[in-house]
C-alpha positions as CSV (number, residue, x, y, z in Angstrom):
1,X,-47.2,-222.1,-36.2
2,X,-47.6,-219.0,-34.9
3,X,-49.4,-218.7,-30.8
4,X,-52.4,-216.3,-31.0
5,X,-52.5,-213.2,-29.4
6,X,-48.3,-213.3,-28.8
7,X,-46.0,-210.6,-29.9
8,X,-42.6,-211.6,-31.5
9,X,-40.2,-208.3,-31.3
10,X,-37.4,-208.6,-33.8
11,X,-34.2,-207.5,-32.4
12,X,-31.2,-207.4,-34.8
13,X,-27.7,-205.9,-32.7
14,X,-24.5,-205.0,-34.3
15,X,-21.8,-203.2,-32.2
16,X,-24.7,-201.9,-30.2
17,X,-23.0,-201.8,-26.7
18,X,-24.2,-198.1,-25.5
19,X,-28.1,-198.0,-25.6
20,X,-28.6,-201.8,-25.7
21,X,-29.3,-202.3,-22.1
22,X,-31.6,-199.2,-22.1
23,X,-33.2,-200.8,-25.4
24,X,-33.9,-204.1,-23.9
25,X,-35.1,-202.9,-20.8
26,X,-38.0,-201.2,-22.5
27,X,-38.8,-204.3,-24.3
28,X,-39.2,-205.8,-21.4
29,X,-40.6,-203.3,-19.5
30,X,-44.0,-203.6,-21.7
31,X,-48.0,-204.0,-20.0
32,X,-48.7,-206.1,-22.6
33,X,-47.3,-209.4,-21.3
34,X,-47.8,-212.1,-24.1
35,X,-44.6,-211.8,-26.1
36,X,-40.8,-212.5,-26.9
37,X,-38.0,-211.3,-27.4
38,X,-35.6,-212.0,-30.3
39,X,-32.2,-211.0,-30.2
40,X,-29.6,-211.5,-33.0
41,X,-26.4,-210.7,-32.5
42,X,-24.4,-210.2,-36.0
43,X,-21.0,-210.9,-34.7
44,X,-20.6,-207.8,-32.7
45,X,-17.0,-206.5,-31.9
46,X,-18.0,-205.0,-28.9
47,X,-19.3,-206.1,-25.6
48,X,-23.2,-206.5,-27.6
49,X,-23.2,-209.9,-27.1
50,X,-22.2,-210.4,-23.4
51,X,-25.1,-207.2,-22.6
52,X,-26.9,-209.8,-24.3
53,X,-26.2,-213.1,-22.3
54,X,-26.6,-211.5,-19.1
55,X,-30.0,-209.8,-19.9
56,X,-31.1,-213.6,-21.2
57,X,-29.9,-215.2,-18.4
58,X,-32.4,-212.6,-15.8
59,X,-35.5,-213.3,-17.9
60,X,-36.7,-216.2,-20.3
61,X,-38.9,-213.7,-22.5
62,X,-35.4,-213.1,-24.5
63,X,-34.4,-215.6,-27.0
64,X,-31.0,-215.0,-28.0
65,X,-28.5,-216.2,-30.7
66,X,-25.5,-215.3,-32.8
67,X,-24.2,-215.4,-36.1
68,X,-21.2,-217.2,-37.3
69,X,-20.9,-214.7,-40.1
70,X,-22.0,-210.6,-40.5
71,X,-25.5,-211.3,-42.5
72,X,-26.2,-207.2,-42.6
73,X,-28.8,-205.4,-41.3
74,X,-31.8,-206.7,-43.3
75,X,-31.2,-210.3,-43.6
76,X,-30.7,-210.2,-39.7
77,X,-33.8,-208.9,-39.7
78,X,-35.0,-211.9,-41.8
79,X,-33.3,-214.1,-39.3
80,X,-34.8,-212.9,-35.9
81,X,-38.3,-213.1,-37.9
82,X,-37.4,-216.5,-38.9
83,X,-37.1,-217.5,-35.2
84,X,-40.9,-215.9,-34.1
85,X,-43.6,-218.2,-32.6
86,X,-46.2,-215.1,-32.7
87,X,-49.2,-214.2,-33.9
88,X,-47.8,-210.7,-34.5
89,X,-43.9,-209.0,-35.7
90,X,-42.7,-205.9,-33.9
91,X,-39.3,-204.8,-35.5
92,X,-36.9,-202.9,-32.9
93,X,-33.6,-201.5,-32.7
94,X,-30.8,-201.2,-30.6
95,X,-30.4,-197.6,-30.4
96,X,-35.0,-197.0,-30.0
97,X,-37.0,-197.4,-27.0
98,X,-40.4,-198.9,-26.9
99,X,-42.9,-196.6,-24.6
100,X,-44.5,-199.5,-21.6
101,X,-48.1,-199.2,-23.8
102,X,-46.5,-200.0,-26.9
103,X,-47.7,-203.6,-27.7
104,X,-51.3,-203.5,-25.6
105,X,-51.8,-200.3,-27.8
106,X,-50.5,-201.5,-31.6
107,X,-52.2,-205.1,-31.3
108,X,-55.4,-203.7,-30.1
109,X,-55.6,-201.1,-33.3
110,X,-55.3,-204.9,-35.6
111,X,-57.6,-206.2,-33.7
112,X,-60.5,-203.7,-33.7
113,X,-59.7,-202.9,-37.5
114,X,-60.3,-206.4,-39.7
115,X,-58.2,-205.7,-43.2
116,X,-55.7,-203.6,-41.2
117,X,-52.3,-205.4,-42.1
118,X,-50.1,-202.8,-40.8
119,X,-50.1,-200.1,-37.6
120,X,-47.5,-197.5,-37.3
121,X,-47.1,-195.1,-34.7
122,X,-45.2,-191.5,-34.6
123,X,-42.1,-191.4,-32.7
124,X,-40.3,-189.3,-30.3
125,X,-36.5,-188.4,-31.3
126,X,-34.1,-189.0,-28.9
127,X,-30.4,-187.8,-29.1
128,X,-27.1,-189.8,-27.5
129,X,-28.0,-187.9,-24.2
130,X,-31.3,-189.4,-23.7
131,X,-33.2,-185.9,-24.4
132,X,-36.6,-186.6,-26.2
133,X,-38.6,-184.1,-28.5
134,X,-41.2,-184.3,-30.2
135,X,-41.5,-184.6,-34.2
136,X,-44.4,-184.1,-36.7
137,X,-46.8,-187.1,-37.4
138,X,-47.5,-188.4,-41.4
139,X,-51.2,-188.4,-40.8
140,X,-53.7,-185.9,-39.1
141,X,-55.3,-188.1,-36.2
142,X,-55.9,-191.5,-35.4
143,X,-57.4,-193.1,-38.0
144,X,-57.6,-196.2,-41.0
145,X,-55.8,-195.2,-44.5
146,X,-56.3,-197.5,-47.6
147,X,-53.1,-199.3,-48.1
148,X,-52.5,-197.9,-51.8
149,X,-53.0,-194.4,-50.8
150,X,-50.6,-194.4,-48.4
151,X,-48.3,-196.3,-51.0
152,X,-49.0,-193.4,-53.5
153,X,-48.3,-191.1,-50.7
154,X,-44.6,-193.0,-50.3
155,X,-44.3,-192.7,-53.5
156,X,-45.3,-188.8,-54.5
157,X,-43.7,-187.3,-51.3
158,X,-40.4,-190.0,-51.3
159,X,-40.5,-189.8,-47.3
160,X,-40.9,-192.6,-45.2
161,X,-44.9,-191.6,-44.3
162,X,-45.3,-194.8,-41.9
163,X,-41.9,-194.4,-40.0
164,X,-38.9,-196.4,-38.8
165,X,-39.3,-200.6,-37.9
166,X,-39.4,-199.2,-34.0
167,X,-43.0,-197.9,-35.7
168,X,-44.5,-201.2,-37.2
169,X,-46.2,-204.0,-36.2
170,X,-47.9,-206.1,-38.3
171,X,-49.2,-209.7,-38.3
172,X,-46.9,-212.7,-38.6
173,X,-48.7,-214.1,-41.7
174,X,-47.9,-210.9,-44.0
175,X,-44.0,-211.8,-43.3
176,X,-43.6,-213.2,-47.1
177,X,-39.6,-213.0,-47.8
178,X,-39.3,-210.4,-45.2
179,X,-36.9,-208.1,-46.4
180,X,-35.2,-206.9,-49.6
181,X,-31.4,-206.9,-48.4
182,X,-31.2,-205.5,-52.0
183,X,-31.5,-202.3,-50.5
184,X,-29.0,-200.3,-48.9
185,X,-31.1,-198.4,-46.9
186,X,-34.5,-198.0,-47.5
187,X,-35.7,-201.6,-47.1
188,X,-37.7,-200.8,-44.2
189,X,-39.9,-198.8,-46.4
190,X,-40.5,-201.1,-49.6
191,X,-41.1,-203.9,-47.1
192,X,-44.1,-201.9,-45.6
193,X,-45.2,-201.0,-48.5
194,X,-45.0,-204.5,-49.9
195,X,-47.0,-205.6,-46.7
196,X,-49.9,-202.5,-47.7
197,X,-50.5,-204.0,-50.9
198,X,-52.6,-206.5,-49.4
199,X,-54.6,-204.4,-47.0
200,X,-54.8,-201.3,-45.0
201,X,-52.7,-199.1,-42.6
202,X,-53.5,-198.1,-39.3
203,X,-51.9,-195.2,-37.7
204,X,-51.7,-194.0,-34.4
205,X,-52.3,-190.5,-33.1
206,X,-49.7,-190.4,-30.4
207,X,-46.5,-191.4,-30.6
208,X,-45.3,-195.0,-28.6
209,X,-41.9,-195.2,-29.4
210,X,-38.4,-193.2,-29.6
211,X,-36.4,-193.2,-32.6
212,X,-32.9,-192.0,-31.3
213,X,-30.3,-189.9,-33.4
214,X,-26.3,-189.7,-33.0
215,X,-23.5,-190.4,-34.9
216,X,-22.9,-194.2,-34.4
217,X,-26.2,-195.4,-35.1
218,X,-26.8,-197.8,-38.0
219,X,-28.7,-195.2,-40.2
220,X,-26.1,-192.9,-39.6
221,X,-24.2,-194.7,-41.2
222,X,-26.3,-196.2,-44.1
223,X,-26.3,-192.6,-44.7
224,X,-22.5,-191.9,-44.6
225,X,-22.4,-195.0,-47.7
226,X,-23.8,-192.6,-49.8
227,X,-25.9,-195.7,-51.5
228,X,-29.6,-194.8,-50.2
229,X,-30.4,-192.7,-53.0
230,X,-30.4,-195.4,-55.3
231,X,-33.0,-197.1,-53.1
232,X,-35.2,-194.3,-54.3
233,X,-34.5,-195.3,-58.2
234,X,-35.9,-199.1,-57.0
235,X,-38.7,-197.9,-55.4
236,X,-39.6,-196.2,-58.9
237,X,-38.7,-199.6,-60.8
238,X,-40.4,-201.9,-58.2
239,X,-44.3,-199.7,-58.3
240,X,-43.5,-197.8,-62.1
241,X,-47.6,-199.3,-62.8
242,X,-48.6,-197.1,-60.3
243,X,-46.3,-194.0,-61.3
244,X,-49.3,-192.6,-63.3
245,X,-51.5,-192.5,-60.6
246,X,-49.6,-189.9,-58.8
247,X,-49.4,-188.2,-62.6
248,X,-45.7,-189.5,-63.1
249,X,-43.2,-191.2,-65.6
250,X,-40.7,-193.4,-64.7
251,X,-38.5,-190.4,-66.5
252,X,-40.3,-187.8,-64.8
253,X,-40.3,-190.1,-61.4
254,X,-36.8,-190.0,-61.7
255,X,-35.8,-186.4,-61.8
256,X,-38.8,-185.3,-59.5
257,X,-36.5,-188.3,-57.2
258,X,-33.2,-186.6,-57.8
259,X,-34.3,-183.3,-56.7
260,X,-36.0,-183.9,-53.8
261,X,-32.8,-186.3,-52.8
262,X,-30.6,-183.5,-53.4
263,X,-32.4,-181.0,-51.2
264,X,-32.2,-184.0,-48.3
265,X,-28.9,-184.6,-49.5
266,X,-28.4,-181.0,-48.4
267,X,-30.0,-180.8,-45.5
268,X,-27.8,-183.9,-44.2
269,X,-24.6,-182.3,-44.7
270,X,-25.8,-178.7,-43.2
271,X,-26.5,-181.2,-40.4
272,X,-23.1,-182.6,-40.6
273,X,-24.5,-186.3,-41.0
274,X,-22.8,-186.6,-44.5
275,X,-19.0,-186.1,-44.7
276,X,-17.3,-185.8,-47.9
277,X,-13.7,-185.8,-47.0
278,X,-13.5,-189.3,-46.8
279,X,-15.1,-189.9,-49.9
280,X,-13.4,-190.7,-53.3
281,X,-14.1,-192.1,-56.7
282,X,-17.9,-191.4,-58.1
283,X,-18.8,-191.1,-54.7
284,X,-17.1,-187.7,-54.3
285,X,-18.6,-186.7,-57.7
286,X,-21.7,-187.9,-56.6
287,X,-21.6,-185.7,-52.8
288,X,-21.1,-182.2,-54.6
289,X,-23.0,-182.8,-57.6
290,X,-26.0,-183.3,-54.7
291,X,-25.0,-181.1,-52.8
292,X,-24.9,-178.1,-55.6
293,X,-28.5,-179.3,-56.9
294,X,-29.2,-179.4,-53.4
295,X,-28.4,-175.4,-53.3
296,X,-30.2,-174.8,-56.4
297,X,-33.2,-176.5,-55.7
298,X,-33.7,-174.7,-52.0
299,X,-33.0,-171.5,-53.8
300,X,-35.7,-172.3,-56.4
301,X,-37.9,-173.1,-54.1
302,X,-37.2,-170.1,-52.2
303,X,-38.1,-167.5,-54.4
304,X,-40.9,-169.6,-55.9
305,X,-42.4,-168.9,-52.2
306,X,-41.5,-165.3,-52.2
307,X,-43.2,-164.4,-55.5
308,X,-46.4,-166.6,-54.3
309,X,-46.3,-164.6,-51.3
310,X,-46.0,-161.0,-53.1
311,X,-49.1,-162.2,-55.1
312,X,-51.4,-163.0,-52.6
313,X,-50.6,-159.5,-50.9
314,X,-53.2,-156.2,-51.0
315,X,-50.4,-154.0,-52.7
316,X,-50.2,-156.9,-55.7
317,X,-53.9,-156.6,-56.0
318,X,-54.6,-152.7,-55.7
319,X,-51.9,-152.3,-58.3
320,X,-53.2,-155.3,-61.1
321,X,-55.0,-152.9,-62.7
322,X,-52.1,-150.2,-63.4
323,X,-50.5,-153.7,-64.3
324,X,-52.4,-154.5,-66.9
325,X,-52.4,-150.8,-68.3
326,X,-48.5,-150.9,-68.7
327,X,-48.4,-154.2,-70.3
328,X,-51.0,-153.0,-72.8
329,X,-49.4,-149.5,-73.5
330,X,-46.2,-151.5,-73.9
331,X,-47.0,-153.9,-76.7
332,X,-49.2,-151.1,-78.6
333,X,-47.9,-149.7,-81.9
334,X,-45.0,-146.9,-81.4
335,X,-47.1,-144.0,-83.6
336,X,-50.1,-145.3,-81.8
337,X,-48.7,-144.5,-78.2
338,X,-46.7,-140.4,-79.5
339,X,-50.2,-140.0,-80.6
């Protein structure tokens, strides 16, 4: 049963050895005092596990354990969750940082807002040398959003619009079968939106947590698998009854899906977070068939903006009428026009 009022934060660690420390500090480091720490090691190679032991053995908030045999991401998720006493889940990851306000401020938004089953903040981005920026929030405000509009929103922009786990918390009751291990990357996102089909969202105007960035993280390299667009084809199986509702097929769904993974596809290698030298097989087929609709579709959408832009200007105004004239003169009758 789970104690009232107490804040369970999910830690799951693989090979996590260079921002653990810092990530566990900030856990701890939290106002709100009423909580616990989970920490599941999934057989790190590294020195994870002894960071581990040694930060449990200074403080009795951390509850830690490790696995006989690599479970993966998502069902070690499922396994620190299956080990909570509280009233509320906070998902966390090695590489984030939670800001000290972070639980007093997420648990209070739940409680003021009955039929809230999910609160999300923005987040700060933080690269491997601790600088922070900021990045652009889903929502305007602080403020309640119906849980199926902010599905449909998921599902007609196919961006994460409530955020990382470091961003959730939710309560321990809407837990269900936790997460899809199905997915190879986005099952951070259908499990929130599995959690919004039974009531609202509730997100947060300023941002309480750091999502960091570099090259060894774990959604690097969910990324580097090349599998996560395919998470985007279950999304559109798993919510195709509400496909219509954003004025979509499932056909349609699909190709809209394709493009806009393409241009993000794109985006990732200009970054230099996709790879494709050390791909082979369909995968290789797969990286510059992406990237090529990748270049296409930017390039559409390019000169789509240009000619918008050349419409709405005075010049394309003053001259409509000497426009219209030529088209008219043009599709009169020969005779009629040396006349």
């Amino acid at each position: 049963m789970s104690l009232a009022g107490k804040v369970s934060i999910c830690l799951p660690v693989f090979n996590g050895e260079k921002f653990l420390s810092e990530a566990i500090a900030s856990a701890l480091a939290q106002s709100y005092e009423n909580f616990e720490l989970i920490v599941c090691d999934d057989g790190s190679s590294d020195s994870s596990w002894e960071i581990i032991e040694s930060c449990a053995l200074k403080d009795k908030r951390i509850i830690a354990s490790r696995n006989d045999e690599r479970k993966g991401l998502f069902e070690n998720y499922n396994l620190c969750m299956s080990k909570a006493s509280g009233e509320f889940i906070k998902p966390f990851a090695q590489d984030d940082l939670l800001f000290p306000e972070t639980l007093t401020v997420m648990t209070d938004a739940l409680r003021k807002n009955p039929g809230v089953v999910l609160v999300a903040s923005p987040r700060k981005i933080l690269d491997q040398d601790g600088a922070m920026t900021e990045s652009a929030p889903s929502y305007p405000g602080s403020g309640r959003i119906a849980g199926k509009n902010a599905v449909l929103t998921a599902l007609k922009t196919r961006d994460n619009v409530i955020g990382e786990p470091v961003c959730v918390l939710f309560p321990s009751k809407f837990i269900g079968k936790g997460f899809d291990s199905n997915y190879y990357s986005l099952g951070d996102i259908e499990f929130c939106l599995r959690i919004l089909a039974q009531g609202d969202l509730f997100y947060l105007q300023e941002a309480c947590v750091a999502f960091r960035r570099h090259e060894q993280s774990t959604s690097t390299r969910l990324i580097n698998r090349m599998n996560w667009p395919l998470d985007f084809v279950r999304l559109g199986h798993a919510y195709k009854d509400l496909l219509p509702e954003i004025g979509a097929t499932e056909e349609k769904y699909m190709l809209e899906t394709i493009s806009r993974v393409a241009l993000e596809f794109k985006d990732q290698v200009t970054r230099e977070e996709i790879d494709g030298r050390d791909l082979e097989g369909f995968k290789e087929v797969a990286y510059y068939a992406l990237l090529a609709l990748g270049r296409n579709e930017q390039e559409r959408l390019y000169y789509r903006a240009k000619c918008e832009g050349m419409t709405r200007s005075a010049s394309w105004k003053l001259t409509k009428p000497l426009r219209k004239l030529k088209a008219a003169v043009r599709h009169m009758p020969k005779d009629a026009v040396e006349d």
